[in-house]
C-alpha positions as CSV (number, residue, x, y, z in Angstrom):
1,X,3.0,-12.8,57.4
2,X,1.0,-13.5,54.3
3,X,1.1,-10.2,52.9
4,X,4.6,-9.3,54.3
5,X,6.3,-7.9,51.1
6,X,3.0,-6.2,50.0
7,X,2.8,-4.3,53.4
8,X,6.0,-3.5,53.3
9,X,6.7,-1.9,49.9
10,X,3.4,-0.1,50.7
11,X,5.4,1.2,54.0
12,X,8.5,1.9,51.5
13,X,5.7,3.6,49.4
14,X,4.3,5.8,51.6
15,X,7.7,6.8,53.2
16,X,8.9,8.3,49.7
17,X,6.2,10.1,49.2
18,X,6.4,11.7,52.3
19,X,9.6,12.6,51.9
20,X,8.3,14.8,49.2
21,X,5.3,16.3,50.5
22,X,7.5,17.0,54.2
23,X,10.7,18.4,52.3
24,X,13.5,18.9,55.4
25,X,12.7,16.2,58.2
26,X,15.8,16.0,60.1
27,X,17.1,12.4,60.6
28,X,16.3,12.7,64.1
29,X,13.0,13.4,63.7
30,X,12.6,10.0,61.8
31,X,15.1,8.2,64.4
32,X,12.2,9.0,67.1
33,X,9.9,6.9,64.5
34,X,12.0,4.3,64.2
35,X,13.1,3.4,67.8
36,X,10.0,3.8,69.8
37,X,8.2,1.4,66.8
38,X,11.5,-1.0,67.1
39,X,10.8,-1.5,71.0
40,X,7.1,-2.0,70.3
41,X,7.3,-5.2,67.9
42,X,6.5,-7.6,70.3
43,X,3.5,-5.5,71.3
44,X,2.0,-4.7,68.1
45,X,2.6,-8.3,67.1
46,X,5.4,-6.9,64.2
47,X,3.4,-4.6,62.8
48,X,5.2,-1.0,64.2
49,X,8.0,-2.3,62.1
50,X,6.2,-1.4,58.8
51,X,5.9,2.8,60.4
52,X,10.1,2.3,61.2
53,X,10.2,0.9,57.5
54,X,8.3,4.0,56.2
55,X,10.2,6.6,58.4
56,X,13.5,4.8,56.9
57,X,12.3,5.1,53.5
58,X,11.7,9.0,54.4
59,X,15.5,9.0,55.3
60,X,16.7,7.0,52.7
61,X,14.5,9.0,50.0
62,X,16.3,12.7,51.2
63,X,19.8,11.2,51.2
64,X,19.4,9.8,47.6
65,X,17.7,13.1,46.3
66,X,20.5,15.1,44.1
67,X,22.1,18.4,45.6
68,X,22.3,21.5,43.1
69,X,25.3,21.8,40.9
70,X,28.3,24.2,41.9
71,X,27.7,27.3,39.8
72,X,31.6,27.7,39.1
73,X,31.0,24.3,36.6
74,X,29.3,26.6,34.2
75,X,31.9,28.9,33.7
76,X,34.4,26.1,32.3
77,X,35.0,26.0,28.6
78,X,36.1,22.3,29.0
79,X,35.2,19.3,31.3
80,X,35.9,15.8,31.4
81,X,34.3,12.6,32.9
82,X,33.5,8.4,32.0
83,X,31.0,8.0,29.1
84,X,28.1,6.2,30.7
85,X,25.6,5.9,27.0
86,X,26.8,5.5,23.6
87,X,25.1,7.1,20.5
88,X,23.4,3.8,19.8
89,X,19.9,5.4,18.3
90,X,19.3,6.4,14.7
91,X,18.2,10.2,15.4
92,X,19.5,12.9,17.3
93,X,23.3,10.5,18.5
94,X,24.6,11.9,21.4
95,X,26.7,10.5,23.9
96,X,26.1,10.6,27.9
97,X,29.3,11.9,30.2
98,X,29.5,11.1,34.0
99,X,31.7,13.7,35.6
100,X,35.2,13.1,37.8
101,X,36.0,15.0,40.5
102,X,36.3,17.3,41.9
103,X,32.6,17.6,40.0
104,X,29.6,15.2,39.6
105,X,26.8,15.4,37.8
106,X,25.6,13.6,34.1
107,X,26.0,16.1,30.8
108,X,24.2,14.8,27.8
109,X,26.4,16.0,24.8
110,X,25.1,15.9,21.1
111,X,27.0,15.0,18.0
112,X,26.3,17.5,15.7
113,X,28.3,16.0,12.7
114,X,29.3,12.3,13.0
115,X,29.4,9.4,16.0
116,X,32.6,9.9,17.8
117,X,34.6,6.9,18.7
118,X,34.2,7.0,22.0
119,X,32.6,4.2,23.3
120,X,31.5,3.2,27.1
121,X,33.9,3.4,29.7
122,X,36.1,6.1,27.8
123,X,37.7,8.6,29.5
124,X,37.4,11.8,27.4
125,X,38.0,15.7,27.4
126,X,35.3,17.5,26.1
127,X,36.2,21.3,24.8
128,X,32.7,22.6,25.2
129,X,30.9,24.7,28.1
130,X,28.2,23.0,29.6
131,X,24.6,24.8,29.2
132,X,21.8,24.2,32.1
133,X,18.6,22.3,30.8
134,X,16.0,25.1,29.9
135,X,13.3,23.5,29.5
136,X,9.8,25.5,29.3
137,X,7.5,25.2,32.4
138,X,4.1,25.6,31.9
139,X,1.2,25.1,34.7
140,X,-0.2,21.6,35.1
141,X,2.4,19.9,32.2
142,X,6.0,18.4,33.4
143,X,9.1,20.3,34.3
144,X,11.5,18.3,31.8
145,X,14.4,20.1,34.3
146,X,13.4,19.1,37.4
147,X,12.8,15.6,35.8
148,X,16.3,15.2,34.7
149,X,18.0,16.4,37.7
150,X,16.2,13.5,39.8
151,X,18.0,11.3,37.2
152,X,21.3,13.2,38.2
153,X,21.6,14.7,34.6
154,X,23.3,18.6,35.2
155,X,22.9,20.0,31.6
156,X,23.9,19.7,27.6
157,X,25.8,20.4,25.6
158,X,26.5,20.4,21.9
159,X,29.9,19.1,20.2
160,X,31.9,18.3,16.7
161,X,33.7,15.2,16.9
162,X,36.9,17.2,17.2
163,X,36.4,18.3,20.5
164,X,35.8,15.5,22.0
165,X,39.1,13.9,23.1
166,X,39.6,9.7,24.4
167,X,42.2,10.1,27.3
168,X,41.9,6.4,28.2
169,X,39.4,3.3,28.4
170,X,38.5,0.7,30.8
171,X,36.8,2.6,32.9
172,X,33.3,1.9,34.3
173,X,31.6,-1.6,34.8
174,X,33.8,-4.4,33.6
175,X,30.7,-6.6,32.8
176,X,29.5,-3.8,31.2
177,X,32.6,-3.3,29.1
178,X,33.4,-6.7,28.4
179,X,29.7,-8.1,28.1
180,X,26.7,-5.6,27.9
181,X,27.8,-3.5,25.5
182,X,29.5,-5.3,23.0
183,X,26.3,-7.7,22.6
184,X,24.2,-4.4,22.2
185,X,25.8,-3.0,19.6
186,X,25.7,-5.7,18.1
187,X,22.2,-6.2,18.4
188,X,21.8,-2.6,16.8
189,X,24.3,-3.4,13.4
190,X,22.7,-6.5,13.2
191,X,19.2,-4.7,12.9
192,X,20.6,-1.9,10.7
193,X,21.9,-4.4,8.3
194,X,18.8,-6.6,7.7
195,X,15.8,-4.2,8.8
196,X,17.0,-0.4,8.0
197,X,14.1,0.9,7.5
198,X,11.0,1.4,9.8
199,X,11.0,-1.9,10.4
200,X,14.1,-2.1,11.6
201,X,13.3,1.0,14.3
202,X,10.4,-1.1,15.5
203,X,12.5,-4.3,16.2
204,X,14.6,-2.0,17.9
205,X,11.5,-1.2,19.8
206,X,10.2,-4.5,20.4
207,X,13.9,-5.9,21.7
208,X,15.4,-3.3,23.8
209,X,13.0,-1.1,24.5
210,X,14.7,1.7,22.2
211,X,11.9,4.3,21.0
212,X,13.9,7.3,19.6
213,X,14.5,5.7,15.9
214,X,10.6,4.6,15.1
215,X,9.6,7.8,13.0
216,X,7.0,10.7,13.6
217,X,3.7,9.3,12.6
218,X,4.7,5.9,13.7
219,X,5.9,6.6,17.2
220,X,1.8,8.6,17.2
221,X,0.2,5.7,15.7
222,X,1.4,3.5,18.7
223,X,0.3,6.1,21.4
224,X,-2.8,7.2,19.5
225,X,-3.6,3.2,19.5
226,X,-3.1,2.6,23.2
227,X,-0.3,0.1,22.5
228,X,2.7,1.7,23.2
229,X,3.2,-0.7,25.9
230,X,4.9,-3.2,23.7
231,X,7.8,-1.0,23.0
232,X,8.4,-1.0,26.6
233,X,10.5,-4.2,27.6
234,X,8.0,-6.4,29.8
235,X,6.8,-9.3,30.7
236,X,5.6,-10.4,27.5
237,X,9.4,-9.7,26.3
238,X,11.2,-11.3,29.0
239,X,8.6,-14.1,28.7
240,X,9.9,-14.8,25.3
241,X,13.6,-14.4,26.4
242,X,13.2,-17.1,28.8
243,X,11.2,-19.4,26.9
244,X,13.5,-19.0,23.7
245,X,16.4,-19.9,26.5
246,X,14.2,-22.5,28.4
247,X,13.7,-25.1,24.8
248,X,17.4,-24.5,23.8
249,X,18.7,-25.7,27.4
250,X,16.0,-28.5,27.1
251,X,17.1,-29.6,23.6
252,X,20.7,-29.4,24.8
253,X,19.9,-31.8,27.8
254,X,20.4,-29.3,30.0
255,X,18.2,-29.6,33.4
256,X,17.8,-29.0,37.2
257,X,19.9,-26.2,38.8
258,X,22.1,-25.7,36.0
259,X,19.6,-24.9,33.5
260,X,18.2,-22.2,36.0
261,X,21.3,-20.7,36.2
262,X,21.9,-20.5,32.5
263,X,18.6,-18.8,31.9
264,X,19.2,-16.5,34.5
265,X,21.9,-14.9,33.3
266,X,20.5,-14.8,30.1
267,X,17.2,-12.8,31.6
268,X,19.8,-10.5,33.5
269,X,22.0,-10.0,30.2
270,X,19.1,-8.8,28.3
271,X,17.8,-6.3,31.1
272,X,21.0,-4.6,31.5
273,X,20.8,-4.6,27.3
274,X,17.7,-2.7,27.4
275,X,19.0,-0.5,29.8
276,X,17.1,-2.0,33.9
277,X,13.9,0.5,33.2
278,X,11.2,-0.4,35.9
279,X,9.1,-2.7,33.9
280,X,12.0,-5.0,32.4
281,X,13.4,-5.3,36.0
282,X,9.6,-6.1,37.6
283,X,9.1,-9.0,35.0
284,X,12.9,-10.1,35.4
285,X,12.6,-10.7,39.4
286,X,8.9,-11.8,39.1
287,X,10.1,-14.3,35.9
288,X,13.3,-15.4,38.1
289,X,11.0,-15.9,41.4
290,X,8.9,-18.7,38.7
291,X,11.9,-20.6,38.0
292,X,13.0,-20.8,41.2
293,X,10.3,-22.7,42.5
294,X,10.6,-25.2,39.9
295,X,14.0,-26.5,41.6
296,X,13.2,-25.9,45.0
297,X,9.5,-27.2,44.7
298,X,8.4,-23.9,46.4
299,X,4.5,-22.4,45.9
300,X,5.3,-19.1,43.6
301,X,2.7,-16.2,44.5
302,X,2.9,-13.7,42.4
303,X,1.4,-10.9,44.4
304,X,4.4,-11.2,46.9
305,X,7.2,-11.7,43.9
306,X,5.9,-8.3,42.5
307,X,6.0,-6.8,45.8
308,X,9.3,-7.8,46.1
309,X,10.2,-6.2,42.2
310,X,9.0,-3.1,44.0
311,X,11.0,-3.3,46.8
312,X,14.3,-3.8,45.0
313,X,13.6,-1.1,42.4
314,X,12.8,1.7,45.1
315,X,16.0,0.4,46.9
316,X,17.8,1.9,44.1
317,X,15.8,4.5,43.2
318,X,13.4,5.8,45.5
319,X,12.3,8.4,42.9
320,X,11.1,5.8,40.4
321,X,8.1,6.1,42.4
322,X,6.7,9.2,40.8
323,X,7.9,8.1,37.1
324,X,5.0,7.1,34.6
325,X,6.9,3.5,33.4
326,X,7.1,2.3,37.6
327,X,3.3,3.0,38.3
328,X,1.8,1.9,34.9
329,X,4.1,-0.9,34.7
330,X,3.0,-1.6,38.1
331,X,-0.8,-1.2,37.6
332,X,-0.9,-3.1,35.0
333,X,0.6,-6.2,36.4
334,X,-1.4,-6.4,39.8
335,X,-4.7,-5.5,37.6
336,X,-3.7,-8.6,35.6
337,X,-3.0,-10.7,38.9
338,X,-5.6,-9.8,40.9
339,X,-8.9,-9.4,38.3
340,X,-8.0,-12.2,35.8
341,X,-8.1,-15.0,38.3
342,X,-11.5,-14.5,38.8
343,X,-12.7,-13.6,35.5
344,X,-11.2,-17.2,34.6
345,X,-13.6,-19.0,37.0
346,X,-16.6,-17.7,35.4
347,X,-14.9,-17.7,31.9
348,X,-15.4,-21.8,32.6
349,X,-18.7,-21.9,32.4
350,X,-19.4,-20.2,29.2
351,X,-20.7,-22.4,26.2
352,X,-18.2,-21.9,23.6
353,X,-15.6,-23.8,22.5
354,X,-12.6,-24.4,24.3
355,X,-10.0,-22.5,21.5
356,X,-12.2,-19.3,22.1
357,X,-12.3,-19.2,25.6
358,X,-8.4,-20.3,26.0
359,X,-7.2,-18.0,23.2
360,X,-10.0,-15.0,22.5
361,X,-11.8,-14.7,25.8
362,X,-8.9,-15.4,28.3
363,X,-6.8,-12.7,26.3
364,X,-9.5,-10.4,26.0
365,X,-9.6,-10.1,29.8
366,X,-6.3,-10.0,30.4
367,X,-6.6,-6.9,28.0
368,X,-9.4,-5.3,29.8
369,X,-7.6,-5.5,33.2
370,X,-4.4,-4.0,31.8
371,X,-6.2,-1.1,30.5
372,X,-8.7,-0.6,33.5
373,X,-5.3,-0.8,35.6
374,X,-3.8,1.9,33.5
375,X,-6.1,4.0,32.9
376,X,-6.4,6.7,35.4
377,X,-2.6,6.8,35.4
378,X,-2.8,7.4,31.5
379,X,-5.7,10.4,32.3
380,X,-2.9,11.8,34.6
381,X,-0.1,11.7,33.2
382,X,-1.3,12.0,29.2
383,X,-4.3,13.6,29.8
384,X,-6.0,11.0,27.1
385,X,-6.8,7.2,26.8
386,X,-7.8,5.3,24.2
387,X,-11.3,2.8,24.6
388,X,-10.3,0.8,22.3
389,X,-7.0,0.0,23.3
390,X,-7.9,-3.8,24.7
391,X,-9.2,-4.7,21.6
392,X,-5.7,-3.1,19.6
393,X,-4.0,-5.3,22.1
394,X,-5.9,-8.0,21.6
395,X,-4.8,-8.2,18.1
396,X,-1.4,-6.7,17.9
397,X,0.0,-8.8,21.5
398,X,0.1,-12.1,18.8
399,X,2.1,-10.6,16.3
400,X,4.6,-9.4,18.9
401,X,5.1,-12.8,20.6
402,X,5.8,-14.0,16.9
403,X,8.3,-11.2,16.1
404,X,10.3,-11.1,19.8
405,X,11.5,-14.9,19.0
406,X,11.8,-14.3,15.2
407,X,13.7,-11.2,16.4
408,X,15.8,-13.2,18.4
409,X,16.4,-16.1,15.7
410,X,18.0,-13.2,13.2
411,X,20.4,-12.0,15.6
412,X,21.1,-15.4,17.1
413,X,21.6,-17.2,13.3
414,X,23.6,-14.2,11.8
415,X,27.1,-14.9,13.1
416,X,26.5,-18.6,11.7
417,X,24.9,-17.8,8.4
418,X,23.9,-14.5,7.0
419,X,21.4,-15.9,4.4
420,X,19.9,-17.9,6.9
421,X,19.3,-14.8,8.8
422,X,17.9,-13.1,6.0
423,X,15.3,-15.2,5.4
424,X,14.3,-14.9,8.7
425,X,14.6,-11.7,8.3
426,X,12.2,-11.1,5.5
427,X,9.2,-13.1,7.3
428,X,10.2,-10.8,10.4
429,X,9.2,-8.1,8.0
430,X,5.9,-9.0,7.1
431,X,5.1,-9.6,10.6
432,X,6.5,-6.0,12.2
433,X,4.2,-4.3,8.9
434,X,1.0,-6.3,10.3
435,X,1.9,-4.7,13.6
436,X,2.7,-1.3,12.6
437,X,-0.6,-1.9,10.3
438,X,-3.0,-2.5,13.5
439,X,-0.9,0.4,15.4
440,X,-2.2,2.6,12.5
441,X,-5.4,1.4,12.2
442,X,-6.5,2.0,15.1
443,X,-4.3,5.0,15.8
444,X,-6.5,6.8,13.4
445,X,-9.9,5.8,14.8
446,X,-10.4,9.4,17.2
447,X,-13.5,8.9,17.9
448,X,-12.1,6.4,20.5
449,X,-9.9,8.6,21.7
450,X,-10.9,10.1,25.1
451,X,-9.4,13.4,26.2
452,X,-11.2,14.6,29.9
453,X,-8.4,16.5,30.5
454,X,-6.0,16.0,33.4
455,X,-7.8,14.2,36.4
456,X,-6.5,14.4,40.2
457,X,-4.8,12.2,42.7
458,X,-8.4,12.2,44.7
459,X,-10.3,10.5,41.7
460,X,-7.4,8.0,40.7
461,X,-7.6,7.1,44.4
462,X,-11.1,7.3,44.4
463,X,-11.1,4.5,41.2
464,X,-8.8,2.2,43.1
465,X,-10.6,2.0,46.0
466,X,-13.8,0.9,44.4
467,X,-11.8,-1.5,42.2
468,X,-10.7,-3.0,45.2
469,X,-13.6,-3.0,47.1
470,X,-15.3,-4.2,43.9
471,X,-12.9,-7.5,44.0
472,X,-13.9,-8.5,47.9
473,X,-18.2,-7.9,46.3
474,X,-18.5,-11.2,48.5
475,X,-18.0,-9.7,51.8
476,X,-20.5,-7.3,53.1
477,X,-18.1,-4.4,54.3
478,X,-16.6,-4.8,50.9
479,X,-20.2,-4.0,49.5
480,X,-21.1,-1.6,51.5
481,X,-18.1,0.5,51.0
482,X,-18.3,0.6,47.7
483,X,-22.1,1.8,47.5
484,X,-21.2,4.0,49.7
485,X,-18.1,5.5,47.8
486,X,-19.9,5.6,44.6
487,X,-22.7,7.3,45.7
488,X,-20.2,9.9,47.6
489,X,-17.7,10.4,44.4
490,X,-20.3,10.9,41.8
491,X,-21.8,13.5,44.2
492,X,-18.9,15.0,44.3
493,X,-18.2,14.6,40.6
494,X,-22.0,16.2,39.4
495,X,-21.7,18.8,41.8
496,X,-18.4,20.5,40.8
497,X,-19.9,19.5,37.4
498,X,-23.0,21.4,37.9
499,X,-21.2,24.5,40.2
500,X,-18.3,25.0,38.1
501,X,-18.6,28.2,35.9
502,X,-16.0,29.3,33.5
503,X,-13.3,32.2,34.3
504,X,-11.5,35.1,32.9
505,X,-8.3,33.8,32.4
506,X,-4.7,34.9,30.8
507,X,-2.7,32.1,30.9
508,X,0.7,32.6,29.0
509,X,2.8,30.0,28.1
510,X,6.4,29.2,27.7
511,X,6.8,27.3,24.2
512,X,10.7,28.0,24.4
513,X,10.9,29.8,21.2
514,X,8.1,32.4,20.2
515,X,5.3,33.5,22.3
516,X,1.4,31.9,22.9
517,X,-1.2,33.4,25.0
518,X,-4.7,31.9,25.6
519,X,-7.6,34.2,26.9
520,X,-10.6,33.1,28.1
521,X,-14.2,34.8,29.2
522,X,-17.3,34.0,31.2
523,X,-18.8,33.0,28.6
524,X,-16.4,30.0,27.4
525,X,-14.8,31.8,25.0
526,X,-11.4,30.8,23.7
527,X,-9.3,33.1,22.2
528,X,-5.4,32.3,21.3
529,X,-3.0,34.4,20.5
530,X,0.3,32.7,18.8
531,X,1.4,28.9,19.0
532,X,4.8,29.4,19.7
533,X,7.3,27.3,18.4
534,X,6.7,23.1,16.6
535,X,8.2,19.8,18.3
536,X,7.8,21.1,21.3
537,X,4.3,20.0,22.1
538,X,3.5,22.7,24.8
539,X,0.3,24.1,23.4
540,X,-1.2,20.5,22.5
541,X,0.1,19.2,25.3
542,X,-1.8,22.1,27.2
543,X,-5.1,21.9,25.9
544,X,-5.3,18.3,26.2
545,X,-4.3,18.9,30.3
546,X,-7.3,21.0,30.2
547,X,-9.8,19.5,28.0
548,X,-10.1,21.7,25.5
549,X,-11.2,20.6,22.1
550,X,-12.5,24.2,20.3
551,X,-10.5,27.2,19.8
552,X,-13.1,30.0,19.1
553,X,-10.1,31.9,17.3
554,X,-6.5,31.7,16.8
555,X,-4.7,34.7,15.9
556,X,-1.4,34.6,14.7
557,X,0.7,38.2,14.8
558,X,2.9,37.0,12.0
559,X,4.3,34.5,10.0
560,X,7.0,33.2,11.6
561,X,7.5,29.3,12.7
562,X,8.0,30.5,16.3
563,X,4.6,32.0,16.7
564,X,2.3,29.3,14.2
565,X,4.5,26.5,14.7
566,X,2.5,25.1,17.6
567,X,-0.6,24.9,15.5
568,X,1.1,22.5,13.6
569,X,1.2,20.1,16.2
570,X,-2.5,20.1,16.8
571,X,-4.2,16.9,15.7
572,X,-7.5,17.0,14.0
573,X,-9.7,16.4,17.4
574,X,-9.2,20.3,18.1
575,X,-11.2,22.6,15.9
576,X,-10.5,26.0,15.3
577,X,-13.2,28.3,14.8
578,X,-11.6,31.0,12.7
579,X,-7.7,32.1,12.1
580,X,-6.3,35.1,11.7
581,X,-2.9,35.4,10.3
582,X,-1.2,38.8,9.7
583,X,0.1,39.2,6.6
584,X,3.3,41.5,7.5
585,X,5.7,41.3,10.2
């Protein structure tokens, strides 16, 4: 029993994603699962109970997955329901509405002219149809609609502040109302009062997790840089939470069960703050599972407590298993835990001094996990990865762990003494430039950026299964294995290599506004015809899913944003051999 909670969430694991491959199963069919491996648990020694747990995750998974909307909802010209999200962010405010009965369903509604007052909680009319999501589909990219009705979102729509109406309040969560909230927003006026500029939007970043405000080139200059994962609430932030709420308890004389307590609902405040995403909620139980075994004297493993962070999250939402933030967060953490450990035992006997191998070489290797973790997720799902990304993280990971607390101080000191706060404030500056300095440097380095194109389940598989094999080298099945994958994958890889031979191809695409068509030959050839509409991403988003770097030519029909817009959002990795623009409509 060991391994219990890592068997079991990969039982949960495997039940969800069957329950998307095998659409339909009748609850019948997985009640003959679960009984006959129920009365079998003695005989198997417990372990039929991990196929019930997998066929009741099957169940569980089908119940939780959202039924289509009633038709007759888009014919209203007015709706009401609970706001669920304030327009907290700087760009683009808009307000999220949970529907009342007799309807369900989530509407996202944007503000076109100012915030309205309406706050979480609020009961309000809105006087506005409601518009299904349509988002373009292309082949091999995400279907933004399908995405959001997993998160039980039902459309948009777009509103003045005088149709929307406050019926009443005190509705939703009270500890939400009362608690949550309030300290958010004041988290965000806090921030907008001492940091407004970029600055301010990367703070926002660093504390709650809140991307939407960080501008254009700096929002690319984190992904181009490979360290986007520090504006995604973590370990490393809830690490600082509890240690900022860990010496303030110990100063205050505060100890034994009651100073766990108190932290604890400090780390829970601040992950219902930055909304509960995957990664916040995984370091919360695994950072809560720590403390606990400093009362109760208990061994803390930290394999089974992110097992158990697993477990919790697909209990309420089975369908965070297919979302980017669960599997990288994931990756990332068990890369760390399981690769680090053993790089620290040889890290020991290196002949340098003990500063460098505590603070460069120890870091460095936790960096190089991370990203060997990540990075067949990253190929997936972004198509691109960035080599030098441990080394950005290497560097930037410091400055972060200085602003968090620093962060923290400004909004903690303000209430007591604005000036106080603003000097704290002004070093917090300097320190968020150095980091939005690094993101940039190393943003613009594209050599280092890596763009295979999209690569398939089979091979991220394939990568795991050597990594692991790769961590048990001392064992001779655990050897042998992996020889013998390696030498059968890159067979496999050099052959359809070698035998693949390029098609004629008409592949049009949907950029929402506009039109883009790109024609290929035998002989490699790339032509494209219009780039459809800019901001939406679907043409680079395209080539990068397939690899391609050269466009032979580009022909635009005429000069409208809707069909040359897309070039625009082409970055200088993908060359265009000649353009032809029309010069009348």
């Amino acid at each position: 029993m060991r391994y219990a909670a890592v068997r079991a969430l990969i039982a949960v694991g495997v039940g969800i994603t069957a329950s998307r491959l095998v659409a339909g199963v009748p609850w019948w069919g997985a009640l003959a699962l679960i009984v006959p491996a129920l009365a079998l648990v003695r005989l198997t020694r417990g372990k039929s109970l991990y196929l019930a747990l997998a066929a009741a995750a099957l169940l569980y998974a089908q119940a939780r997955v959202p039924v289509a909307p009633d038709p007759e909802l888009y014919q209203l010209n007015r709706f009401q329901g609970v706001v669920v999200e304030e327009p907290l962010s700087r760009t683009g405010p808009s307000v999220v509405v949970e529907l009342v009965r007799p309807w369900w369903g989530k509407v996202r509604v944007w503000l076109r002219d100012s915030s309205t007052a309406a706050r979480y909680g609020d009961l309000v009319k809105v006087k506005s149809s409601i518009r299904p999501f349509r988002f373009p589909r292309n082949p091999g990219l995400v279907d933004y609609g399908i995405l959001m009705s997993r998160r039980g979102f039902i459309g948009q729509t777009g509103v003045q502040e005088r149709q929307i109406t406050v019926l009443s309040s005190a509705h939703g969560r009270p500890w939400m109302r009362w608690l949550v909230m309030p300290c958010r927003r004041y988290v965000f006026q806090t921030i907008d009062r001492f940091l407004p500029g970029q600055e301010g939007a990367l703070l926002t970043g660093l504390l709650l997790g809140d991307k939407r405000g960080l501008p254009k080139d700096a929002h690319a200059a984190f992904a181009d840089s490979g360290v986007m994962h520090v504006l995604a609430v973590s370990g490393l932030h809830v690490g600082n939470v509890v240690g900022v709420v860990w010496l303030l308890l110990l100063l205050l004389r505060v100890r034994g069960w009651s100073r766990f307590g108190l932290t604890t609902l400090a780390v829970i405040l601040y992950v219902l703050m930055t909304g509960g995403r995957p990664a916040s909620f995984r370091a919360m139980v695994m950072v809560l599972a720590a403390l606990l075994s400093i009362p109760t004297q208990r061994r803390f493993t930290p394999v089974t407590s992110l097992s158990v962070a697993g477990l919790l999250l697909l209990g309420i939402d089975p369908q965070a298993l297919f979302t980017p933030g669960f599997q990288l967060s994931f990756a990332a953490t068990l890369a760390i835990l399981l690769v680090v450990p053993r790089i620290t035992v040889r890290v020991r006997y290196v002949r340098v001094g003990r500063w460098l191998r505590k603070h460069l070489l120890l870091a460095l290797a936790v960096s190089v996990a991370a990203f060997a973790g990540t990075a067949p997720l990253l190929l997936y799902h972004f198509f691109r990865v960035q080599a030098l990304a441990p080394v950005a993280s290497l560097l930037v990971v410091p400055f972060v762990g200085l602003a968090i607390p620093l962060g923290f101080l400004v909004v903690v000191v303000n209430p007591a003494s604005g000036f106080v706060a603003g000097i704290f404030a002004e070093s917090l500056g300097l320190v968020l430039g150095i980091i939005l300095w690094i993101a940039k440097f190393f943003g613009n380095q594209d050599w280092a950026i890596l763009e295979p194109g999209r690569v398939g389940w089979l091979f991220i598989v394939w990568v795991y299964g050597l990594g692991l094999l790769a961590l048990n080298w001392k064992r001779s099945w655990a050897r042998t294995g992996f020889r013998l994958g390696l030498a059968v994958g890159l067979n496999v890889v050099v052959w359809q290599a070698a035998l693949a031979r390029p098609e004629t191809r008409a592949v049009f695409l949907d950029p929402d506004r506009g039109d883009a068509v790109l024609l290929e030959d035998t002989l490699g050839r790339r032509v494209l015809v219009d780039a459809g509409i800019d901001k939406k991403r679907v043409l680079r988003d395209y080539l990068r899913s397939r690899g391609i770097h050269c466009l032979d030519i580009a022909v635009i029909t005429h000069p409208d944003l809707d069909h040359y817009g897309g070039l625009l959002d082409l970055d200088d990795r993908c060359r265009i051999g000649r353009l032809v623009v029309s010069s009348t409509k």
